[in-house]
C-alpha positions in Angstrom: 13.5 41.2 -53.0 15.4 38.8 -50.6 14.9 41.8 -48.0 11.2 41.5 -49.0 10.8 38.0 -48.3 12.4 37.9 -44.6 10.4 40.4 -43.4 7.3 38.6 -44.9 8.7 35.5 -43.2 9.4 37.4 -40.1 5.8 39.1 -40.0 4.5 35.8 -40.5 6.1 33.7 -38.2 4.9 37.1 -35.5 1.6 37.3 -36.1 1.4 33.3 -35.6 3.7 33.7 -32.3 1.3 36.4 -31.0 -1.5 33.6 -30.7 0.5 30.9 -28.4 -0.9 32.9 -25.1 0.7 30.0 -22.9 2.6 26.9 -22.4 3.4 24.4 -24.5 3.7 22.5 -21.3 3.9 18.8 -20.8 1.6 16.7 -19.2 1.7 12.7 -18.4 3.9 10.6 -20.3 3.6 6.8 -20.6 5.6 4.1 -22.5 3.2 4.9 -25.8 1.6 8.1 -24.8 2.6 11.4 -23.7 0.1 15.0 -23.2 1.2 18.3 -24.4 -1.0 21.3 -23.1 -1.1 24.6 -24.4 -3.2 28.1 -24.5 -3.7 29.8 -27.6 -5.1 33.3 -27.5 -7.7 33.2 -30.0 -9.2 30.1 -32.1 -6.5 28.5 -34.0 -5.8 24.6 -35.4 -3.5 22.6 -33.4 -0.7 20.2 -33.8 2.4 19.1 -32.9 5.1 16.9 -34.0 8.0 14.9 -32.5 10.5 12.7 -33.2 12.8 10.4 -31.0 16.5 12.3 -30.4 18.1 8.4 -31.9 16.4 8.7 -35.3 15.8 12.5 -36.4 14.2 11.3 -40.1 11.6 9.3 -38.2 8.9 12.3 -37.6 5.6 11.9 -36.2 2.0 14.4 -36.1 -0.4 14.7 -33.7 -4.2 14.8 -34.6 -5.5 18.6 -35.8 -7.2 20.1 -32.7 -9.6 23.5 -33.0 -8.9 25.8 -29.6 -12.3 27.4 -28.5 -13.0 30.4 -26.5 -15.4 27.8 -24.3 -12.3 26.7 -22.5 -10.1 29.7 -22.9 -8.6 28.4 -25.8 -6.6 25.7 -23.9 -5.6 22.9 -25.7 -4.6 18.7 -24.4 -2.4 17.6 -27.6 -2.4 13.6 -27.4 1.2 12.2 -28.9 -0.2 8.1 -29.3 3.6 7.1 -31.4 6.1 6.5 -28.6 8.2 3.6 -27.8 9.3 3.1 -23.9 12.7 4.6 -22.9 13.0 7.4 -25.7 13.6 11.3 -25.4 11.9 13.1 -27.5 11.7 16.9 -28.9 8.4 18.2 -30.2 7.8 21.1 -31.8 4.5 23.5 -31.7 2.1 24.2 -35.2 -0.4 26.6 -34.8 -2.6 27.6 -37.9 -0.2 25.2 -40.1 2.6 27.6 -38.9 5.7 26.3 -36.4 5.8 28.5 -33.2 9.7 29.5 -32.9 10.3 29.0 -29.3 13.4 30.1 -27.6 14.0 27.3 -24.5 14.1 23.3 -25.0 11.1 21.3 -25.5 10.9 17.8 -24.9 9.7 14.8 -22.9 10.6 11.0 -22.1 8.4 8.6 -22.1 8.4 6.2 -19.3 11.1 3.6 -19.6 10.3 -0.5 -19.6 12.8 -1.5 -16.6 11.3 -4.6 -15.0 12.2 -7.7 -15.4 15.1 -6.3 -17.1 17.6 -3.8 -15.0 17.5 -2.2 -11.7 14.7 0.7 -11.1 15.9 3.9 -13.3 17.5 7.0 -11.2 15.0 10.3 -11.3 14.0 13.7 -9.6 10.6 15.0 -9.1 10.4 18.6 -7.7 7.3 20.1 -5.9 6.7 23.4 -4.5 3.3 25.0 -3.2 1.7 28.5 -3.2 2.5 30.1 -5.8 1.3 33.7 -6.0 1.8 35.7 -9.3 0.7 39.4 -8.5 -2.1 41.3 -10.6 -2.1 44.8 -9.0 -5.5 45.6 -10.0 -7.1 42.9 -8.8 -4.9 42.3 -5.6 -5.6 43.5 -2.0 -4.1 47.1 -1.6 -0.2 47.2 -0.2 2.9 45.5 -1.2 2.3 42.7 -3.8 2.2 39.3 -2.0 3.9 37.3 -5.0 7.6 38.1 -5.7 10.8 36.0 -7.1 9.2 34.6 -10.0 12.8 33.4 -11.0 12.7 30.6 -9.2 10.8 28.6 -11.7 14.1 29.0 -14.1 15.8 27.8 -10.8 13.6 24.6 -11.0 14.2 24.8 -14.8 18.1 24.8 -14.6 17.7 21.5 -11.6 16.4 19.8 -14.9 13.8 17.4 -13.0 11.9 14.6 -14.9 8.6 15.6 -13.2 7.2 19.0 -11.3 4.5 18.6 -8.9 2.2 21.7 -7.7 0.9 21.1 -4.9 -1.6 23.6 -4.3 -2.6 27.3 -3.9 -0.9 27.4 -7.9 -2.9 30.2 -8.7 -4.7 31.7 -6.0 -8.5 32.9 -7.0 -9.5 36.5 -6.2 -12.5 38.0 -4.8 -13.1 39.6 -8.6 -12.6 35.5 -10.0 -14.2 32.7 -8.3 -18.1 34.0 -8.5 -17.6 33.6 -12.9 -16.0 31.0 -15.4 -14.7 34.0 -16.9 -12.9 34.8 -13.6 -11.5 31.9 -13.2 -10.5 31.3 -16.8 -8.5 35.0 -16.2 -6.7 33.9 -13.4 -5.4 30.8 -14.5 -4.3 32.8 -17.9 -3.0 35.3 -16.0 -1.1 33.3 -14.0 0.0 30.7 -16.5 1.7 33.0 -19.0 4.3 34.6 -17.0 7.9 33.7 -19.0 10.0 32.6 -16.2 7.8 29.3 -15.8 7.4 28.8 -20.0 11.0 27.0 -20.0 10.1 24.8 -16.8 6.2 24.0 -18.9 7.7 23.0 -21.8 10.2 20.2 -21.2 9.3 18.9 -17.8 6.0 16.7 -16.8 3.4 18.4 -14.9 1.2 17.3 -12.1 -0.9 19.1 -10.2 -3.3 18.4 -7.2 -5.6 21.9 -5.6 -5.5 24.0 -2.3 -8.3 26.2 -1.1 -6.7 29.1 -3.3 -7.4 27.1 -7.0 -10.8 25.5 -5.3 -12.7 28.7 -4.5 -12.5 31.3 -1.4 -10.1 30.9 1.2 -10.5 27.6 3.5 -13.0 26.6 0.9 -14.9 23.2 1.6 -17.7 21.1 -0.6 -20.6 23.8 0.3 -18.7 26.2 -2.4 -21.5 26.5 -5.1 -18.9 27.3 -7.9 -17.2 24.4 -7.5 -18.0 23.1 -10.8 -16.8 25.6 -12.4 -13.1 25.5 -10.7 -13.0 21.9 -11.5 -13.8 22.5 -14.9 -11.3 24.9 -15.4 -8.5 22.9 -13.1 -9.0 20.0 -16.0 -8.5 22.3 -18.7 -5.1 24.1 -17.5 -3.6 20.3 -16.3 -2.8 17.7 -18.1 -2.7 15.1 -15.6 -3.8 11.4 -16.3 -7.6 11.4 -14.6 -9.7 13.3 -12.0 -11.9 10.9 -9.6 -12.4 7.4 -10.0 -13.0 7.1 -13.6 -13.8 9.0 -16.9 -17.2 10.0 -16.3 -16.8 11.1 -12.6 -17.5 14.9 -12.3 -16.8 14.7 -8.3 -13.3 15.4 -7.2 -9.6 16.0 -8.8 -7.6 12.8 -7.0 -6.0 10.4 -8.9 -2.6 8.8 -9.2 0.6 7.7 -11.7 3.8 6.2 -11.5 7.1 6.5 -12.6 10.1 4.3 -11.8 9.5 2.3 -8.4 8.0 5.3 -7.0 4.1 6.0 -7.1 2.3 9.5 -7.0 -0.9 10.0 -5.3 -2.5 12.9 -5.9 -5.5 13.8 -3.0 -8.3 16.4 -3.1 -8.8 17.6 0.1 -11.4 20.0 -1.0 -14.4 18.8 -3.2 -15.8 16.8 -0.2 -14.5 18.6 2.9 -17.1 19.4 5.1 -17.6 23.1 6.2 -15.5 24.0 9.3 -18.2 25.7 11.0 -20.4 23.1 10.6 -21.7 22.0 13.9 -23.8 18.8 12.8 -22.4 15.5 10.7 -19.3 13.7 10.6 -16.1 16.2 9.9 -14.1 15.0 7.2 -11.6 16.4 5.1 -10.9 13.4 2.0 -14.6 11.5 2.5 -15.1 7.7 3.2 -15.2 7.4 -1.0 -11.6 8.7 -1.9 -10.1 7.5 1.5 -11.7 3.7 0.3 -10.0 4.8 -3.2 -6.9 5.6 -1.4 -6.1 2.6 0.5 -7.2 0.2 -2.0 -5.1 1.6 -4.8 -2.1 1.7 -2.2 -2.5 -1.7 -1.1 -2.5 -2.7 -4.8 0.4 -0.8 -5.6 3.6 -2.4 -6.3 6.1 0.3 -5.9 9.2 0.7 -3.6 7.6 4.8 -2.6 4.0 5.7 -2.4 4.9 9.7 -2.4 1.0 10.8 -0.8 0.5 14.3 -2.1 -2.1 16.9 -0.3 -2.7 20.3 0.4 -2.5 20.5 4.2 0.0 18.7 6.7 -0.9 15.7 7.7 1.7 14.3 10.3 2.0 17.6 12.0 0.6 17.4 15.6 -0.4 21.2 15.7 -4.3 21.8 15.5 -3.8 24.8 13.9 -5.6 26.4 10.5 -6.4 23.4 8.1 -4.2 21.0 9.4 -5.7 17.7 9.3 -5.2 17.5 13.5 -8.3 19.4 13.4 -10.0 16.0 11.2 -8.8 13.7 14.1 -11.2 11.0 13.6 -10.8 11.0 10.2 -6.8 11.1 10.2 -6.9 8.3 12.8 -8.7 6.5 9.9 -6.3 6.9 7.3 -3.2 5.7 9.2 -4.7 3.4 11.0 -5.9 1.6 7.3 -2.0 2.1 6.5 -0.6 0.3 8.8 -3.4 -2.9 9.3 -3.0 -3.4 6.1 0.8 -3.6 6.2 1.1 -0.4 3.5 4.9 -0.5 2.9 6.9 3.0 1.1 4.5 5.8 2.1 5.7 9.7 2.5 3.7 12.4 2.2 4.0 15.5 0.7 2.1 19.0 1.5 2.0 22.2 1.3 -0.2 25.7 2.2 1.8 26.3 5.3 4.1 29.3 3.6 6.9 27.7 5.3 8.9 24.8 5.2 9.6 21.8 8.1 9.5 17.7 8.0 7.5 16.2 10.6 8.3 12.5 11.5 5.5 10.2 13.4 6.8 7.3 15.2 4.6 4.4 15.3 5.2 1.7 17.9 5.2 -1.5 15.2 5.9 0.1 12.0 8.5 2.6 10.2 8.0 6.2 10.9 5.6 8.2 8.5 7.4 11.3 7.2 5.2 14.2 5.7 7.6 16.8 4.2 5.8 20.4 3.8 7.1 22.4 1.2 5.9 26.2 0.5 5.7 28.8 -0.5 6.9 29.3 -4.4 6.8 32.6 -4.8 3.6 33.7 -2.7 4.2 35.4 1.3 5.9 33.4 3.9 5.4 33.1 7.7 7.1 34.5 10.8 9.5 31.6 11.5 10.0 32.5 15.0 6.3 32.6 15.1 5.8 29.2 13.2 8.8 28.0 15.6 6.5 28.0 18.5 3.7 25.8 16.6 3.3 22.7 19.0 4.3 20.0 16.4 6.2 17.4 18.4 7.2 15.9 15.3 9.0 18.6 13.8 12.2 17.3 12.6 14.8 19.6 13.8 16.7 21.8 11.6 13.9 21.7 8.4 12.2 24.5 9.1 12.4 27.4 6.5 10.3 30.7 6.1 11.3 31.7 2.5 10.6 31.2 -1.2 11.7 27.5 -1.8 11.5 24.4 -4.3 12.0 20.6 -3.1 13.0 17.7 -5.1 12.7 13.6 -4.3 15.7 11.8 -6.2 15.3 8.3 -6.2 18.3 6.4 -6.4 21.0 3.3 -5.6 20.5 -0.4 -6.5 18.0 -2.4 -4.5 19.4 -2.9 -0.9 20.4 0.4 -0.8 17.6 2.2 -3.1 16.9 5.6 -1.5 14.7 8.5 -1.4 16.9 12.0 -1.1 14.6 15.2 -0.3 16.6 18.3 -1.0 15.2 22.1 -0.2 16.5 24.6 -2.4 16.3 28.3 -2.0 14.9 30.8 -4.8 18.0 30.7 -6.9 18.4 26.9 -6.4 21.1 27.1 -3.6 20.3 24.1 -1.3 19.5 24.7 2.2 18.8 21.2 3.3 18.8 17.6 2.8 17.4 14.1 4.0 18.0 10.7 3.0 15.6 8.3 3.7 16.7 4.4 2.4 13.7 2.7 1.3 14.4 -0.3 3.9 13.6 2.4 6.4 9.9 2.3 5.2 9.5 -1.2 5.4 
């Protein structure tokens, strides 16, 4: 009998274990909110609960949620009963049925520092193009992703915040003309089980590339752009898209953790097309670039980290570089440093290789824009890349291999600082920078 009854439990617990397809995978966390995401693989009721690690008796429930196969069965959890400065674990119900997982899964929500102590310590990492392979759908050869690993290297670094910063999924020929396309390659992409452990106990941010927008160098004349939005908001869980809400234009928007400040740009949805001979050549639009300045000249934190697809500091006019968007790039720094814009670094990707580029301004700090790819997609020819004609490469940072970064934020005030650290595949680091924040000031 008791034989009987484990493998009823054990068939059980299967069969409800077959239908998590992806994730769970945490989203934004606040002082008294947090976002878990998940994929189920067929309709099935929702919830989760969670309880701080300080007081294990004290357990809380999400709302029931219904999956649908309208949005590929993905699924944003809301937990609403946090207090600041906690760690919490949360465990996964699915049809009334917990969902044994075998890695850690847990969040913190965002601590209530000011006024109070010094700024906490914390580590974001970021990485760009990341390639899974699908040999049926892929262009005939060698597969162009490898080295999936290194998302359990990211894993093991035990950051409190991933960014992806574009290309995270790259759209075939066979995907972006269909929701159903689409919806298969972020599934397919999404459920591969060295990222699951990285997902499930780390935030997630995301901004797009060209290869999660549409076709390759895609700009705001894609007419399935809809559609990739769409589908971009239901396999995130970051905070907001656009301005507001309601917006349905656009994927940028921003959060903040610490004394550091996240901007995340969409340097797709209103690019214009680069064969376009007519009309003003933009790459962000007058309406996020106005969004942009105005949210950083509100912004109160010690590091406004400016994330975007393409390089921005890098004086090569090459591919999608925003060289190529002169006037418009002129624009942007020249509104960051009339209005005095303390803290900013930016943050790209798409390249498939690694370097930091440092401008040099004549009455203000240096702008750094630190380009970090790819994750596990094909990289570059460094000797190639080497000749580039980007005078501001800083010497010594360029990389042509699978890599990760992270930012740590550390120190007390005077000597608060910003340490980037490159990391190869099997998180061995390669290279360093420190950059104090009085340095951008």
């Amino acid at each position: 009998m008791r034989f009987i009854l484990s493998f009823l439990l054990f068939s059980i617990t299967l069969f409800s274990q077959t239908n998590l397809q992806s994730g769970p995978m945490v989203g934004y966390c606040e002082m008294k909110e947090a976002m878990i995401w998940l994929q189920t693989e067929k309709p099935a009721s929702v919830y989760i609960s969670y309880y701080a690690l300080e007081n294990l008796t004290e357990v809380f429930k999400s709302e029931n949620y219904i999956t649908s196969k309208d949005n590929a069965f993905t699924c944003h959890v809301v937990l609403d009963k946090l207090q600041p400065g906690k760690k919490y674990n949360y465990e996964v119900y699915l049809d009334n049925k917990k969902i044994i997982l075998t890695h850690e899964t847990s969040f913190s929500s965002k601590k209530l520092w000011q006024f109070r102590e010094k700024a906490p310590d914390f580590t974001i990492a970021l990485g760009s193009c990341a390639y899974i392979s699908e040999e049926a759908l892929d262009r005939p050869g060698k597969p162009y992703g490898s080295n999936y690993s290194i998302f359990e290297s990211i894993a093991k670094k035990n950051p409190d915040i991933m960014i992806w910063g574009g290309d995270n999924i790259y759209l075939r020929e066979a995907d972006w003309d269909s929701k159903t396309g689409i919806q298969h390659r972020y599934t397919y992409s999404r459920k591969i089980k060295d990222m699951q452990a990285l997902l499930a106990k780390t935030q997630n941010f995301a901004i797009w590339d060209d290869h999660d927008f549409g076709p390759n160098d895609g700009d705001r004349g894609f007419y399935n752009k809809y559609a990739t939005q769409q589908a971009f908001k239901d396999f995130w869980a970051n905070k907001s898209y656009g301005m507001n809400p309601n917006q349905s234009e656009g994927i940028y928007s921003c959060f903040n953790w610490g004394d550091a400040e996240v901007f995340l740009l969409d340097n797709r949805f209103f690019r214009s097309p680069n064969d376009r001979l007519t009309g003003e050549k933009v790459l962000l639009g007058a309406s996020q670039i106005q969004w942009l300045i105005d949210a950083l000249v509100s912004s109160k934190a010690s590091f406004k980290v400016i994330v975007i697809g393409g390089q921005v500091v890098s004086s090569a006019a090459v591919f999608e570089n925003y060289e190529n968007y002169k006037t418009e790039k002129e624009t942007l720094l020249n509104e960051i440093a009339v209005n005095k814009i303390k803290g900013v670094t930016f943050i790209s990707g798409d390249r498939h290789f690694t370097e930091l580029s440092m401008l040099k301004r004549a009455d203000a700090y240096a702008l750094y824009d630190w380009t970090v790819s790819p994750l596990t997609s094909g990289y570059g020819n460094i000797e190639k890349i080497a000749k580039e004609e980007n005078k501001n490469r800083v010497e010594g940072s360029l990389f042509a291999q699978h890599v990760f970064g992270t930012l740590s934020f550390s120190g007390e005030k005077d000597t608060r600082q910003m340490k980037l650290i490159l990391f190869d595949k099997e998180g061995k680091e390669l290279w360093n920078k420190v950059i104090l924040k009085k340095e951008l000031e």
